[in-house]
C-alpha positions in Angstrom: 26.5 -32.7 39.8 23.3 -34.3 38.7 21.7 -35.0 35.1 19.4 -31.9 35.9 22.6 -29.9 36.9 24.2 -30.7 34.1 21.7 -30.4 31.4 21.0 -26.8 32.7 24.3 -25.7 32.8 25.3 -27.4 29.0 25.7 -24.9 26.5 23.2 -26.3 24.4 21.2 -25.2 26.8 22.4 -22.1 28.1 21.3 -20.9 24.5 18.0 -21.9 24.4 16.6 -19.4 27.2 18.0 -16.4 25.6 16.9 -17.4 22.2 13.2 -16.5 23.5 13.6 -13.5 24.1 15.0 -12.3 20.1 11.7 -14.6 19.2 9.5 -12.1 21.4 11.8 -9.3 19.9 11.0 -9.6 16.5 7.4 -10.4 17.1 7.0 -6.9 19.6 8.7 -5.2 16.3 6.7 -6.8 13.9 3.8 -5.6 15.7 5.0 -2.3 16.0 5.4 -2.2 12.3 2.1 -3.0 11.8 0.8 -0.4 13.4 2.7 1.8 11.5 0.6 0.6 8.4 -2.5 0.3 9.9 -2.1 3.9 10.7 -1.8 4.9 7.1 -4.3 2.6 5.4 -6.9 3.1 8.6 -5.8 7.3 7.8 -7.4 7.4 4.4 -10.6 5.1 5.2 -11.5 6.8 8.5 -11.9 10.0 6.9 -13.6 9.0 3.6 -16.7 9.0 6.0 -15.6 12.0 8.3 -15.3 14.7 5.3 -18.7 15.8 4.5 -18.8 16.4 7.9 -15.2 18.3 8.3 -15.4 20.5 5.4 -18.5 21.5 6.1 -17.8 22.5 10.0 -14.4 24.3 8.5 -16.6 25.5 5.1 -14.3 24.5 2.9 -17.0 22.5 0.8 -15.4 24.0 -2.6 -11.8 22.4 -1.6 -13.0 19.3 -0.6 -10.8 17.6 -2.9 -7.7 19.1 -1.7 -8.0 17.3 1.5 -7.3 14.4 -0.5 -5.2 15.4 -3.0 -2.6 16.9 -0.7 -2.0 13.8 1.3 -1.9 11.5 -2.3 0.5 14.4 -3.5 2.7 14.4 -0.6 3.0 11.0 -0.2 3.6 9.8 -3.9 6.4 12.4 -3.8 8.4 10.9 -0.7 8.4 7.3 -1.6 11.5 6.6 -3.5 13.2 9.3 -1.6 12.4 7.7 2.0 13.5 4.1 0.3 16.9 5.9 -0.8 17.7 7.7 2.6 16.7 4.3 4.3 19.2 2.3 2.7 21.9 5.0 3.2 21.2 6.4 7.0 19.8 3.0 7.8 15.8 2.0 8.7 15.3 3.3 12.3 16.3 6.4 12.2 14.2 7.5 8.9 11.0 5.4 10.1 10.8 7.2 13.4 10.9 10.4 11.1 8.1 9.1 9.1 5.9 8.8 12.4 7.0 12.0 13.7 5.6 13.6 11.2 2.7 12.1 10.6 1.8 12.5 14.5 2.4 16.0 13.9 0.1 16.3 10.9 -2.4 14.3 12.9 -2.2 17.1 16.1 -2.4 19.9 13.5 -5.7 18.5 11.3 -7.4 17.7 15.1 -6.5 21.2 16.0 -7.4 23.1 12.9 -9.8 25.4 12.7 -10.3 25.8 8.7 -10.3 24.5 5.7 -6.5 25.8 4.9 -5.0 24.4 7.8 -6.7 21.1 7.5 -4.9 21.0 4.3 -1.6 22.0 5.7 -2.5 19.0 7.7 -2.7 16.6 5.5 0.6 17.6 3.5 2.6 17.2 6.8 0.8 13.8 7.4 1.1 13.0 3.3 5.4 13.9 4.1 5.4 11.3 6.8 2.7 8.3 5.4 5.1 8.1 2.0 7.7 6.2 4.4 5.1 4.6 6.7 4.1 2.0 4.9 7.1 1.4 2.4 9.5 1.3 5.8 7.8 -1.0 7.3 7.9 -3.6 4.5 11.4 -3.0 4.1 12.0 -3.2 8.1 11.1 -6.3 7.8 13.3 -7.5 5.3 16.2 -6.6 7.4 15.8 -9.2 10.6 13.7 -11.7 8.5 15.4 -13.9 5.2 12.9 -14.1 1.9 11.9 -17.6 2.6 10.4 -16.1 5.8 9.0 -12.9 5.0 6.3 -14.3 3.3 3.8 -14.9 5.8 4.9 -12.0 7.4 4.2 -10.0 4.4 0.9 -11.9 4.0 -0.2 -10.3 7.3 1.0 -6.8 6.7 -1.5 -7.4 3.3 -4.5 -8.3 5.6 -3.6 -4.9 7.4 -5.5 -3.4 4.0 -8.2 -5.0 3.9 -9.2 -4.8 7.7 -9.1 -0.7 7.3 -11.1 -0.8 4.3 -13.6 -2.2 6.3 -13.0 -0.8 10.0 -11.9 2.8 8.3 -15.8 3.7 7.4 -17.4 2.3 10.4 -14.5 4.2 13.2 -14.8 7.0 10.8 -19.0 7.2 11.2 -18.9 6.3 14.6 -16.3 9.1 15.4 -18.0 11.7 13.4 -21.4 10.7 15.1 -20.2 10.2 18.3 -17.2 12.2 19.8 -16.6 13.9 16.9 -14.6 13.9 13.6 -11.8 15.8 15.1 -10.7 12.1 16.4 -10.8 10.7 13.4 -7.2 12.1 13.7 -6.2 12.5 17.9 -6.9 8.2 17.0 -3.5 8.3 15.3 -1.4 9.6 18.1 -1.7 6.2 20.4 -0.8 4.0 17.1 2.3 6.5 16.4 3.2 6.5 19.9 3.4 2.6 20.1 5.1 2.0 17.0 7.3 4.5 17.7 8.3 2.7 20.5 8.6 -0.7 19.0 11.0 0.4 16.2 13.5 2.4 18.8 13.3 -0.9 21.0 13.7 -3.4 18.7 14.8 -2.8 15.5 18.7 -3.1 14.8 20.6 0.3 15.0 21.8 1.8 11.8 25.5 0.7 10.7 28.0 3.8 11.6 28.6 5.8 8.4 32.4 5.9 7.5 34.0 9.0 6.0 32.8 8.0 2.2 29.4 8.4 3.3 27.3 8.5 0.4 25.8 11.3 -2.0 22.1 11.9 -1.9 20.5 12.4 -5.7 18.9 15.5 -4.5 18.8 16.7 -8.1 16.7 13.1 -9.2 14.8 13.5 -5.7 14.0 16.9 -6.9 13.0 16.1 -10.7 10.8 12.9 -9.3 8.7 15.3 -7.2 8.3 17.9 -9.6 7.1 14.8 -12.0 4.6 13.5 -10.0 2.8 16.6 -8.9 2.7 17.7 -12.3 1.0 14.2 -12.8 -1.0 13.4 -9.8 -2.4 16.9 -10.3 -3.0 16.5 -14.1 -4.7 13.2 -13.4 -7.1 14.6 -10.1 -8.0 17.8 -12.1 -8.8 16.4 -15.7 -12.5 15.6 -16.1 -14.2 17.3 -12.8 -12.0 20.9 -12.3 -10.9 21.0 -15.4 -11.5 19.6 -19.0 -9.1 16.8 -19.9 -8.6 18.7 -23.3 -7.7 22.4 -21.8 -4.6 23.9 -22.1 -3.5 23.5 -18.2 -4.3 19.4 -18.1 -2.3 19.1 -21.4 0.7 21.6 -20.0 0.8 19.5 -17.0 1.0 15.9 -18.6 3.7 17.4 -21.1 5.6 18.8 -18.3 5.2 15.9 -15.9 7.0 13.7 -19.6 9.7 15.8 -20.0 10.3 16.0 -16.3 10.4 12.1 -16.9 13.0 12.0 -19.5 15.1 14.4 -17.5 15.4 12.6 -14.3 16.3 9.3 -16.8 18.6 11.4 -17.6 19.5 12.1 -14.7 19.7 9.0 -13.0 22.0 7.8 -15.7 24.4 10.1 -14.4 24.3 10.1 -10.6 26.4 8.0 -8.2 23.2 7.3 -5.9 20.6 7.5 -7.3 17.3 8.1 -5.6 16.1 5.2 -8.2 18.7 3.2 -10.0 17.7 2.2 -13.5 20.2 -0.8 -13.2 16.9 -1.9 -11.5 15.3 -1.9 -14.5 17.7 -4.7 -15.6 16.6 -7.0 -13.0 13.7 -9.4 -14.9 11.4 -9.9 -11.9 11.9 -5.8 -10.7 10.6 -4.7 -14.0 8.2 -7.4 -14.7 6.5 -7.2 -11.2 6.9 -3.4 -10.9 5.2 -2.7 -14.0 2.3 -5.5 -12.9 1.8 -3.7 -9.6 0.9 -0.4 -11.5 -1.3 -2.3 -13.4 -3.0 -4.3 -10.2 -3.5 -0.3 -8.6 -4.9 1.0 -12.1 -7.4 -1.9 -11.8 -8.0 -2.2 -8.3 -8.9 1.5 -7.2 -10.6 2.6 -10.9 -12.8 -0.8 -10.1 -13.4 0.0 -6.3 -13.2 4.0 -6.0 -16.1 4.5 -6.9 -18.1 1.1 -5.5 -19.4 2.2 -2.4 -21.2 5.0 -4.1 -22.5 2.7 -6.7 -24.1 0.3 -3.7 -25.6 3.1 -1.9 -27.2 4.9 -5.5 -28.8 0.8 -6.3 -29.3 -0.6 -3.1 -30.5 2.4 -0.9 -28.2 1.4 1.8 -26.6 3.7 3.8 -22.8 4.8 4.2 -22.2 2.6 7.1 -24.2 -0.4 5.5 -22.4 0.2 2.1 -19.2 -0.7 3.7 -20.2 -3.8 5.3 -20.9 -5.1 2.0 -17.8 -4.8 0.9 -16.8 -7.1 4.1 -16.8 -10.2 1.4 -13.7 -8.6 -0.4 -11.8 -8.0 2.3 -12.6 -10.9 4.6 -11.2 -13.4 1.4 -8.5 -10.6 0.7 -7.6 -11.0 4.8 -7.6 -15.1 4.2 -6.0 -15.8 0.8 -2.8 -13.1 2.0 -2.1 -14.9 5.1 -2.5 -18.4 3.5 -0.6 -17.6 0.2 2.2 -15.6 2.7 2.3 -19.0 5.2 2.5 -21.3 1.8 5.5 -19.7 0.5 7.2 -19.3 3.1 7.1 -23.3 4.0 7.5 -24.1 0.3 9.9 -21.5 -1.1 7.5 -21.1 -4.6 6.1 -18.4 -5.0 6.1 -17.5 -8.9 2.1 -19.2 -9.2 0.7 -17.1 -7.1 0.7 -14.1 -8.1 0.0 -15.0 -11.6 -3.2 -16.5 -10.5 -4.2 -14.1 -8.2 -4.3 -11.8 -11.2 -6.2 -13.7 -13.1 -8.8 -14.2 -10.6 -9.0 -10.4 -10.2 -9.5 -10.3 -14.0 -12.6 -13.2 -13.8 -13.8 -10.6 -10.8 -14.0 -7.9 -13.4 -16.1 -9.4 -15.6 -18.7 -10.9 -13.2 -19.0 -7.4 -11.8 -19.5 -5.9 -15.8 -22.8 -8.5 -15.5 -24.3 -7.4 -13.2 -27.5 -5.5 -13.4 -29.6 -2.8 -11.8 -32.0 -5.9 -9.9 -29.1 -8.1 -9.5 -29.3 -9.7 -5.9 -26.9 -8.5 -3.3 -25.2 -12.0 -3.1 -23.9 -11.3 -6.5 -22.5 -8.5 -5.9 -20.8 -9.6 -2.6 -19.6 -12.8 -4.6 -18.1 -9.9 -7.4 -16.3 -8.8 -4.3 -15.2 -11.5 -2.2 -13.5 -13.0 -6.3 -11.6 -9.9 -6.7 -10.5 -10.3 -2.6 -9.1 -13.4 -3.4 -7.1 -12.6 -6.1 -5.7 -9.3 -4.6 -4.8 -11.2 -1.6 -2.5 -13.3 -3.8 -0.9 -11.6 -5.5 0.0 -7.8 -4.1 2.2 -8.3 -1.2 4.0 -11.7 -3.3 4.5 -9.1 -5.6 6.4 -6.9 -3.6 8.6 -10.2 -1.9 9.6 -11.4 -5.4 10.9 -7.3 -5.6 13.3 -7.5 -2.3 14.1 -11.3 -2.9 16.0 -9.5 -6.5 18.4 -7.3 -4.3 20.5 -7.6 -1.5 19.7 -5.5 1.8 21.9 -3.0 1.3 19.2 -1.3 -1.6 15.8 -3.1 -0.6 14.2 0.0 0.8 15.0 1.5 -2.3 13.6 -1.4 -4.4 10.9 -1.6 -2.5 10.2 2.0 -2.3 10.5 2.3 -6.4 7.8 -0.9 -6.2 5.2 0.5 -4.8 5.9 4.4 -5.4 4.5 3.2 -9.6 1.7 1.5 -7.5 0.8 4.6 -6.4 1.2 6.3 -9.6 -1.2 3.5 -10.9 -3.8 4.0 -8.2 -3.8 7.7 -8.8 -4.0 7.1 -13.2 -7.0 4.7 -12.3 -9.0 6.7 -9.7 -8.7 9.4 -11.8 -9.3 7.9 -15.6 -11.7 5.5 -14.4 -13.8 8.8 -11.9 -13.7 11.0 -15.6 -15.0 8.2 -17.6 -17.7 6.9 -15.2 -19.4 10.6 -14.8 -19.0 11.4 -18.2 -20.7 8.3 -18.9 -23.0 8.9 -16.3 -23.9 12.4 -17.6 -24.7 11.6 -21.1 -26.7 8.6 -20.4 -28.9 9.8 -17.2 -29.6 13.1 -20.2 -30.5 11.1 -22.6 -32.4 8.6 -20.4 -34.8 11.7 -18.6 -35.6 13.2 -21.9 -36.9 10.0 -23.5 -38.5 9.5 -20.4 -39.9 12.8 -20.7 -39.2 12.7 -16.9 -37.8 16.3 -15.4 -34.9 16.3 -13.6 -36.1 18.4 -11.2 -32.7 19.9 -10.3 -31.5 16.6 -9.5 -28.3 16.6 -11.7 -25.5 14.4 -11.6 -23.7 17.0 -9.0 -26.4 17.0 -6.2 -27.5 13.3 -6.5 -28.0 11.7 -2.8 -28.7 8.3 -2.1 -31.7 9.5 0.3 -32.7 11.7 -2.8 -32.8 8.9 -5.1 -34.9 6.2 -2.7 -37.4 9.5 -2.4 -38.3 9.5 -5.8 -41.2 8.5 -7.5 -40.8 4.7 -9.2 -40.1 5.9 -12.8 -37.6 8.6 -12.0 -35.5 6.2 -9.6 -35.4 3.5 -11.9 -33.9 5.7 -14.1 -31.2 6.8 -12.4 -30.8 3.7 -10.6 -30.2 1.9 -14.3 -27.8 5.0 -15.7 -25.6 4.2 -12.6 -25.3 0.9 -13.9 -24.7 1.2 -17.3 -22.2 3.7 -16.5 -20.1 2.1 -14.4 -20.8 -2.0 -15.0 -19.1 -1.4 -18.4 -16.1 0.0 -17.5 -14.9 -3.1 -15.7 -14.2 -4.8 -19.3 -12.2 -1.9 -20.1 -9.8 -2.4 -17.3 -9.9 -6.5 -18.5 -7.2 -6.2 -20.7 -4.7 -4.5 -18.5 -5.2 -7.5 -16.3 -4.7 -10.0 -18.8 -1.6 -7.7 -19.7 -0.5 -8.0 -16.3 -1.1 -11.3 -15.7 0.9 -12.3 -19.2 3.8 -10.7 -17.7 4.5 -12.2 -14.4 4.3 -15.7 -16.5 7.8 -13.9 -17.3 9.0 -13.9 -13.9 11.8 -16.4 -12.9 11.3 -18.4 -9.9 14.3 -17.6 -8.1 15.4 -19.4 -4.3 14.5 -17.6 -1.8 16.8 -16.2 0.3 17.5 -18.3 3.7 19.8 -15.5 5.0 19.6 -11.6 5.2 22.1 -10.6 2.9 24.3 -7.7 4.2 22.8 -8.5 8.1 25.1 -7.7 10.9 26.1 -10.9 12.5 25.8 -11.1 16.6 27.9 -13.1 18.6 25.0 -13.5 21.0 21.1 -12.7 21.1 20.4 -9.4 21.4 24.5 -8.3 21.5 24.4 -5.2 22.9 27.0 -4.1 20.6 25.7 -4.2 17.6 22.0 -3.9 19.3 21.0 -6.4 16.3 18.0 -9.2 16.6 19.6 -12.4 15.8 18.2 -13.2 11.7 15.5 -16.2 11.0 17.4 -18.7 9.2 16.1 -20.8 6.7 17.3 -24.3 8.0 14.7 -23.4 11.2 12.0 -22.3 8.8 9.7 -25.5 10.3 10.1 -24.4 14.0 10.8 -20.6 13.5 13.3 -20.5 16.0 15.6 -18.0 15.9 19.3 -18.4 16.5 23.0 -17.1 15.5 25.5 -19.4 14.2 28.2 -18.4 16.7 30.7 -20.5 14.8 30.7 -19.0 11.6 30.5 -15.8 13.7 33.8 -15.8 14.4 35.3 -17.8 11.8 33.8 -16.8 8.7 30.6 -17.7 6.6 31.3 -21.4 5.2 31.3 -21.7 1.0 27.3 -22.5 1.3 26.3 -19.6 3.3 28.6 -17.7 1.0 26.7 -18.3 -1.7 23.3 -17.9 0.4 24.3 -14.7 1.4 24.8 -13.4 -2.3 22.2 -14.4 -4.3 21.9 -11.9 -6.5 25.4 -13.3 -7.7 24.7 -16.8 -7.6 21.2 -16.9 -9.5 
């Protein structure tokens, strides 16, 4: 036999071919899994342009807002109850659910033909997004280690920021071009391909054994029945209805004591849909209750930008997006470098910390800035706050599933980013009331000092084409109550990011994990009886290979990849 022979036929080598294939595995999956969110970020940005257009081809003008609310609704709601059934009927199964029915409600809102089943729609699409996105992070978390995830993480944050730019733009072009119906038939080759990649390649679900476990249908229940009584409390106050009337107070007392009874419940329950022994965990709490913070700041500060460009600038829709390009391009950057860095150093605690206070510094150069401001400024306002969201937000939600083993990181990750959304919703919704109000009072006083006439144009019929077309005095009027509305606010929302940022100084710089805790060991890449990828191990972080210690396999983990395996134990 020759050295060639030899060397092909060693065992060293024998397991190097195979190992490429796992590698190609897990990067198939993890692009299948991206998909997955780009489909529900891309959902909610491709139609923010489409909807004039839809509800007024279905005349539903006057319920408008339901289109949106029912998909925020439905989603909010499903979170911790997707992480939950995750962790207990394993990943694959519930994530190929998730796309199902989104798919569906994407076939039914290109199919409908009014207003009320466009909304049905978007409840069916709002029941499957709640897992799309939360799923995918904590797919993830099952075939790659914590010291690893992090770039990987990094890029499913850049997935964000490339909708909020590419969402407008597909969404005009759709609407203008083949038509907004589209905007949701575009879903089905994204579902179809991610559905694919998660049946292919990620592990099948460990058999359940005759104590299989007890869903909190009664928490699951009270959760929902809190958070619609919130969502809709915070959506309705200010523009349906006044914050003060008696519904918007009923709902915000119901949606407490719905609150204190699903504590209560939880207390009680032997699986519950959210565990408060979560709550004990420093970094969960600590990080959780940032990230509600971050989405207060982050969508009050940016919901109602692009109208706030187009009202100043006299840009168009399309063009108003493009300027916010300089957030999301340093957004896109920062969360792949930060992700990469972390995941070659193991630190991760600074990041997120200064991330946040950048996004504070962003706040206050956008409270300065004035009617006749340049556009650079603006875009530099932006492209701050990008690089401090891009820091901090997906770390965030690492630091979450580096505190728990496997066995519960859905759930942890779900709870994570369900007060996220809780936050988002508070801060679209406080932030919306207090700009128009705001906006109202000064553009009143403003005209009749002015003694300009308003000439019907009120606050509720205000164009951007409407504005440009008005004499000099009038538009510089309007132009400058847009801007003293809204500029302000931004320094309100400062202290909540200084309040965020003083609390992840709190958070403890754990190691992370080099192995996936609970994983199913294979006795050889891609085993066909367990149907497992082979795990990223952190002693190959350099070279990202991916291998299976066949060894301790079959004899059992050794004292240090004991105590790797359980960190929550040993930290």
């Amino acid at each position: 036999m020759t050295p060639v022979d030899a060397a092909a036929t060693s065992p060293k080598n024998s397991q190097q071919n195979p190992q490429r294939k796992p590698q190609q595995s897990l990067v198939l999956l993890f692009v299948g899994l991206l998909l997955t969110m780009l489909m529900a970020s891309l959902n909610q940005t491709v139609l923010a342009t489409a909807l004039p257009t839809i509800v007024g081809d279905l005349n539903g003008v006057n319920h408008m807002s339901w289109v949106i609310t029912s998909f925020i609704l439905a989603s909010t709601i499903t979170m911790p109850v997707y992480g939950r059934i995750s962790d207990v009927f394993g990943r694959r199964p519930v994530i190929l659910v998730a796309i199902g029915l989104f798919m569906i409600g994407s076939i039914t809102g290109a199919l409908a033909s009014s207003i009320e089943v466009l909304i049905v729609s978007r409840v069916i699409q709002g029941l499957g997004g709640g897992g799309l996105m939360i799923l995918s992070q904590a797919a993830i978390a099952d075939v790659v280690p914590a010291r690893q995830r992090g770039k990987y993480m990094g890029i499913m944050g850049a997935a964000f920021a490339v909708s909020s730019v590419a969402g407008p733009l597909l969404g005009g072009w759709l609407t203008e071009g083949p038509g907004w119906r589209w905007a949701f038939w575009i879903n089905l080759p994204f579902g179809v391909l991610a559905m694919l990649a998660v049946a292919l390649f990620l592990p099948a679900p460990k058999k359940l054994g005759a104590d299989r476990p007890r869903l909190d249908y009664l928490g699951m229940a009270l959760i929902a029945a809190a958070t619609t009584a919130l969502v809709l409390a915070s959506t309705w106050g200010g523009s349906e209805y006044e914050w003060g009337s008696p519904l918007i107070i009923g709902l915000f007392v119901a949606a407490a004591v719905l609150a204190v009874l699903f504590v209560v419940v939880e207390s009680k329950a032997v699986e519950p849909v959210i565990p408060l022994s979560f709550f004990a965990d420093r970094n969960f709490t600590l990080t959780t209750v940032a990230g509600l913070i971050t989405g207060v700041a982050m969508f009050g500060a940016l919901g109602y930008m692009p109208t706030y460009i187009q009202m100043v600038t006299g840009v168009g829709a399309a063009q108003a997006g493009l300027l916010m390009v300089p957030m999301m391009g340093t957004m896109l950057l920062t969360s792949v470098i930060t992700g990469m860095v972390v995941s070659r150093t193991g630190h991760y605690k600074t990041y997120p910390v200064v991330g946040t206070v950048v996004v504070a510094g962003s706040l206050v150069l956008l409270s300065q800035l004035q009617a006749d401001s340049a556009i650079w400024m603006l875009c530099g306002a932006l492209g701050v706050m990008g690089l401090g969201l891009g820091m901090s937000m997906q770390i965030m939600v690492l630091i979450v599933q580096n505190s728990f083993p496997v066995s519960v990181v859905g759930t942890a990750t779900a709870a994570n980013n369900y007060f996220r959304q809780v936050g988002a919703t508070l801060g679209s919704a406080v932030v919306g009331s207090l700009f128009i109000t705001r906006l109202q009072d000064i553009l009143g006083e403003r005209m009749a000092s002015s003694g300009a006439a308003a000439g019907g144009s009120s606050v509720n019929n205000l164009t951007p084409e409407m504005v440009q077309q008005l004499p000099d005095a009038m538009h510089d009027v309007i132009v400058g109550s847009y801007n003293e509305a809204l500029m302000p606010i931004f320094l309100y929302i400062l202290p909540l990011m200084i309040a965020a940022a003083v609390l992840l100084l709190f958070v403890q710089q754990k190691p992370l994990a080099t192995t996936v805790e609970d994983g199913v060991r294979a006795t050889s890449a891609g085993s066909p009886e367990t149907g497992a990828l082979p795990l990223l191990r952190g002693d190959e972080a350099d070279s990202d290979e991916i291998a299976v210690d066949d060894a301790e396999a079959r004899s059992g983990p050794s004292l240090e990849s004991a105590r790797l395996i359980s960190p929550s134990k040993t930290r």
